[in-house]
C-alpha positions as a LaTeX table, in Angstrom:
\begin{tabular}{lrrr}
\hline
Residue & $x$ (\AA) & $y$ (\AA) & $z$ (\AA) \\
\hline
Unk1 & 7.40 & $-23.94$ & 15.92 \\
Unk2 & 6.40 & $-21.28$ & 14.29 \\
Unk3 & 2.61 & $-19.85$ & 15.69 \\
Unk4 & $-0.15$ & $-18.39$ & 13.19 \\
Unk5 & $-3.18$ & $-17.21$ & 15.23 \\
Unk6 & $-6.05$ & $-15.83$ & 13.63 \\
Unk7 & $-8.38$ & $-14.40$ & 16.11 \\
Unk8 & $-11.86$ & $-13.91$ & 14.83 \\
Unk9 & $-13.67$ & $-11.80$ & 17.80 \\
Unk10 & $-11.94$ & $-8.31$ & 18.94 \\
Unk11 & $-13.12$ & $-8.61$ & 22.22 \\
Unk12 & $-10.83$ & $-11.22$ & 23.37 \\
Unk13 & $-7.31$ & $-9.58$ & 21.92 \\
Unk14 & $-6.01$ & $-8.37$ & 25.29 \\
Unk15 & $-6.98$ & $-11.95$ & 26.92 \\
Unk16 & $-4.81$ & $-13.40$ & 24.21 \\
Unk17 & $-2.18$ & $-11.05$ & 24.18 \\
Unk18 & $-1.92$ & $-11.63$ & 28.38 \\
Unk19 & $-1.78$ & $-15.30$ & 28.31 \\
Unk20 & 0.62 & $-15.28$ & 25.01 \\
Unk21 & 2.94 & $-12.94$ & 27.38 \\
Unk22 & 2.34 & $-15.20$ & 30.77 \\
Unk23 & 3.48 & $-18.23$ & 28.28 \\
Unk24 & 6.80 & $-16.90$ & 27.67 \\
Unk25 & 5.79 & $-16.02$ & 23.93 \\
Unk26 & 7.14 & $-13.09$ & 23.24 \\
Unk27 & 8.47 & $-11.04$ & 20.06 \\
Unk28 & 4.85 & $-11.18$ & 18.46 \\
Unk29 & 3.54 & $-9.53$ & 15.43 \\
Unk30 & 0.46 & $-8.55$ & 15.54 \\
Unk31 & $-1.46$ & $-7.72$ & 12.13 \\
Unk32 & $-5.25$ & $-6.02$ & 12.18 \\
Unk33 & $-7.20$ & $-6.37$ & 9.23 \\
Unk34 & $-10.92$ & $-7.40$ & 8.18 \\
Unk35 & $-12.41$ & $-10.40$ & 7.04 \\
Unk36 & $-12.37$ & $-10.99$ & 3.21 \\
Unk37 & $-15.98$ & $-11.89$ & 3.07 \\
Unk38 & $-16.89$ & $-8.96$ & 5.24 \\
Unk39 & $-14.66$ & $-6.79$ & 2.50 \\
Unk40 & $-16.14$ & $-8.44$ & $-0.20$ \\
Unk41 & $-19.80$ & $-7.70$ & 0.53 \\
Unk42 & $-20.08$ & $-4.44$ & 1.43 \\
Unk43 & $-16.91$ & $-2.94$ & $-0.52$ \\
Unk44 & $-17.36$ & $-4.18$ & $-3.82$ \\
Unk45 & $-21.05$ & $-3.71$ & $-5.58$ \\
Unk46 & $-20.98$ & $-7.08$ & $-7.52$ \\
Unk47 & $-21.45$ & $-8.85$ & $-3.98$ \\
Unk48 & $-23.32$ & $-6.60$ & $-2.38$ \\
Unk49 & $-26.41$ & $-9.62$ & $-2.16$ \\
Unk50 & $-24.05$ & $-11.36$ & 0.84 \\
Unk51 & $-24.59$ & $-8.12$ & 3.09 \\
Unk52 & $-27.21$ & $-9.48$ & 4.56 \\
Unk53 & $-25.26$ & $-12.94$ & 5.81 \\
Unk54 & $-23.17$ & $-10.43$ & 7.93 \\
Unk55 & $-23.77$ & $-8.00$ & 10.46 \\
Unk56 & $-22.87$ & $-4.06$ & 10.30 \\
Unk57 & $-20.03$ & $-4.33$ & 12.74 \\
Unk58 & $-16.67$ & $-4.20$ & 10.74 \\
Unk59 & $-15.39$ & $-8.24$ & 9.93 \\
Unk60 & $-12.90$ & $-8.12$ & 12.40 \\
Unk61 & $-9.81$ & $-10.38$ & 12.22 \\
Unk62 & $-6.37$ & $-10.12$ & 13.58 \\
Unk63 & $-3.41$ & $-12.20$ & 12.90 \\
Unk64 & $-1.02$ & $-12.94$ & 15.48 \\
Unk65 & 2.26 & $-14.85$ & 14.51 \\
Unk66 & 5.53 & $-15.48$ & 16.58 \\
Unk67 & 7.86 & $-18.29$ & 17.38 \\
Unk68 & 6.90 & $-20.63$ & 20.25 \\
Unk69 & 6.77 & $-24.22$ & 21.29 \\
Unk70 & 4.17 & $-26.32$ & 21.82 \\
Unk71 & 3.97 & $-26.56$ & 25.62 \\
Unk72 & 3.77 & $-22.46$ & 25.69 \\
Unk73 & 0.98 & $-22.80$ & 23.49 \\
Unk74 & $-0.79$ & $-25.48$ & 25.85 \\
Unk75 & 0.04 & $-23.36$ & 28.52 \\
Unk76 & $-1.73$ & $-19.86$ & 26.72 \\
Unk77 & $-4.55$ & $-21.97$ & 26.18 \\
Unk78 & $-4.93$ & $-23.35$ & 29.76 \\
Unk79 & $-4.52$ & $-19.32$ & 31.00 \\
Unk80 & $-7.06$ & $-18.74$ & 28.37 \\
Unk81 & $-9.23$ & $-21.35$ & 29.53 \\
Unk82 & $-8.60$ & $-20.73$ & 33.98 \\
Unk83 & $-9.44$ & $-17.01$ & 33.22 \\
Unk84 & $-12.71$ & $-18.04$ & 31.66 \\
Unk85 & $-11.96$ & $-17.92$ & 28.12 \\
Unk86 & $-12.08$ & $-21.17$ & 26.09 \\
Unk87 & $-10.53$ & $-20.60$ & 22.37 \\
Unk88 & $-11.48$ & $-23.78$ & 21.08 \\
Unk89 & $-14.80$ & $-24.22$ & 21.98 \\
Unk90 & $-16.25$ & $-20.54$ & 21.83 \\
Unk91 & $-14.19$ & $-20.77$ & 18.49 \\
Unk92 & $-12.41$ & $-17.72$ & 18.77 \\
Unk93 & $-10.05$ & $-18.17$ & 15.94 \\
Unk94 & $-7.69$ & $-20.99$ & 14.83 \\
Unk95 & $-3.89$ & $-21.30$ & 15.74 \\
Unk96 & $-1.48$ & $-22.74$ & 13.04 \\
Unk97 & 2.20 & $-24.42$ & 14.34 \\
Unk98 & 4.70 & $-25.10$ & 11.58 \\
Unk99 & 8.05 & $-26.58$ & 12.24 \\
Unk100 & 11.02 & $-24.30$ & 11.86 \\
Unk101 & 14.02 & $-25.63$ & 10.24 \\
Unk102 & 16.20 & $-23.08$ & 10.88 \\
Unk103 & 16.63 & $-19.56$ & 12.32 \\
Unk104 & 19.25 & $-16.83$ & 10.95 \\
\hline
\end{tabular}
């Protein structure tokens, strides 16, 4: 499978980088950038009337992708989860898994 994770809150990067490397997921790209909203509203003028649904601190967002299977994302998730950090329910981003077909 191939793993999308977009992780919404900064704070929690190392936790997810430690538990993707305790899974066995390795070879990961990982791709900082801001939220579009975020961008939207306080870069360009013509939105500038959403400011005020966001905060001041930067929209963060960071996109981690590599290839893994299933069980070594159940398993990042349970390391997540025993080291006190629940992904899915303190919705810290979303993970994607699409199938691979092949690999060259």
């Amino acid at each position: 499978m191939y793993m999308i994770l977009n992780l919404n809150k900064e704070k929690y990067l190392d936790d997810v980088l430690m538990a993707l490397t305790e899974a066995g997921i390795d070879n990961t790209i990982v791709l900082s950038g801001e939220s579009l909203g975020h961008k939207l509203a306080f870069d360009n003028p013509i939105f500038a009337g959403f400011r005020k649904s966001f905060s001041k601190e930067k929209g963060y967002a960071n996109v981690i992708m590599a290839i893994a299977e299933q069980e070594q994302i159940d398993f990042m998730l349970e390391e997540l989860k025993n080291s006190g950090v629940d992904f899915i329910k303190q919705e810290i981003g979303k993970i994607v898994l699409l199938p691979i077909e092949n690999i060259y």
